[in-house]
C-alpha positions as CSV (number, residue, x, y, z in Angstrom):
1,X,38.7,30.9,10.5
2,X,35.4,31.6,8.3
3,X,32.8,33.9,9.7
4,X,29.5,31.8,9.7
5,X,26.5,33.4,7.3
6,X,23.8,35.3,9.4
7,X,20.7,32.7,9.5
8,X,17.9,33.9,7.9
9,X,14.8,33.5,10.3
10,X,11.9,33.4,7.7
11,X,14.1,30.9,5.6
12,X,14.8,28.6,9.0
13,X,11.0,28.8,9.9
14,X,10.2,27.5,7.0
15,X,12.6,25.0,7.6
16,X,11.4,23.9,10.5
17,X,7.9,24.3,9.8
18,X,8.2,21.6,7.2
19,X,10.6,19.2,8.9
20,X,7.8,19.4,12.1
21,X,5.0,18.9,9.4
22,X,6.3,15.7,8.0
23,X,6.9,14.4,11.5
24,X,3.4,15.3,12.8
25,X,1.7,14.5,10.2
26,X,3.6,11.0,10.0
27,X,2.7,10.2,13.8
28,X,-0.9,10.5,13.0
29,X,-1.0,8.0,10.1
30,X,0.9,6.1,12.1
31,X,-1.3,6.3,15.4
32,X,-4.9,6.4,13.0
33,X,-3.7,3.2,11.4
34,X,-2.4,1.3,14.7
35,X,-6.3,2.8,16.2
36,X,-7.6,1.2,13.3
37,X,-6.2,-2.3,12.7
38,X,-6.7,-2.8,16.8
39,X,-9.0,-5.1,17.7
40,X,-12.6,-4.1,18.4
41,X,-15.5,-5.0,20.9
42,X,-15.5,-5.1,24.7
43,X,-12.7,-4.8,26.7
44,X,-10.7,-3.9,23.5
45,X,-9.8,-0.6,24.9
46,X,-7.8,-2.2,27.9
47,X,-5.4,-4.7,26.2
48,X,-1.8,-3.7,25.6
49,X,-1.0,-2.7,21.9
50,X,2.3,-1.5,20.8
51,X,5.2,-0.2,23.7
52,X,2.8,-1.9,26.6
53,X,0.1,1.2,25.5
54,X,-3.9,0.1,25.3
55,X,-6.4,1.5,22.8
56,X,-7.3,4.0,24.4
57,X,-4.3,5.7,25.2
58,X,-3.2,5.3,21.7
59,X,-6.7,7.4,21.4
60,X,-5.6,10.0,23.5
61,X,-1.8,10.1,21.9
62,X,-3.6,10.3,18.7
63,X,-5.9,13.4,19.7
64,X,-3.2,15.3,20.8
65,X,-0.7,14.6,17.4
66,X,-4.0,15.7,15.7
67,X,-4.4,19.0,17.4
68,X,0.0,19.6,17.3
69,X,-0.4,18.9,13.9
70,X,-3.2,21.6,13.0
71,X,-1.1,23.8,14.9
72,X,1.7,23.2,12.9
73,X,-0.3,23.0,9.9
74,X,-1.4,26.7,10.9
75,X,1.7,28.5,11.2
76,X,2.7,27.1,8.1
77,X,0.0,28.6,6.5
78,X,0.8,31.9,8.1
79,X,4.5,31.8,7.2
80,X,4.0,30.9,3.7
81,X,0.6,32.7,3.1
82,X,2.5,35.5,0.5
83,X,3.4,32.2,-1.8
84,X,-0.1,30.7,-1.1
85,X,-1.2,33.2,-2.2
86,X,0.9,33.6,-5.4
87,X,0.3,29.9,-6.1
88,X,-3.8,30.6,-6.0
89,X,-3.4,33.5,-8.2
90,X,-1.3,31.0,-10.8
91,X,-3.6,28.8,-10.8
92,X,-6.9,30.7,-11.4
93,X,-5.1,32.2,-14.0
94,X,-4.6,29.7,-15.9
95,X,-7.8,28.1,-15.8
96,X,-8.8,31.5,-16.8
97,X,-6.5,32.0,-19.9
98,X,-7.9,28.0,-21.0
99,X,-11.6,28.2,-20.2
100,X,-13.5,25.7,-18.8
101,X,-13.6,22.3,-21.1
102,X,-16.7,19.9,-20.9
């Protein structure tokens, strides 16, 4: 039987990181759009929606994918900051090497 190869943590972080930014950032288009094509105006808040929810709950779901996805958004800024960084650097470079065109 083959030995399995030792997982790499930084390489399965990022791995994660990005599978988890995709899905948060997917919930909140999704909840932002629903919160924005329901209806408006009095009372709109406390009609059912989508999976028997109202508005407003959809509101408060949406808040809370917004703050889990900054999270997420955060520590995959800090994970990846060394090829951020590097990418910046690139990039400046370039524009440096080219000049500025009018």
């Amino acid at each position: 039987m083959k030995s399995r190869r030792p997982i790499k943590i930084r390489v399965y972080m990022r791995a994660v990181t990005a599978i988890l930014l995709l899905i948060v950032w997917a919930l909140v288009t999704f909840t932002g759009i629903l919160i924005w094509a329901a209806p408006s105006g009095p009372r709109s808040g406390q009609r059912p929606l989508l999976f028997d929810l109202t508005k407003s709950e959809w509101g408060d779901i949406h808040f809370w994918v917004a703050a889990a996805t900054v999270a997420v958004t955060l520590v995959h800024i800090i994970i990846d900051w060394k090829a951020l960084r590097g990418v910046i650097r690139y990039l400046v470079s370039v524009h440096r090497e080219q000049g500025i065109r009018e």
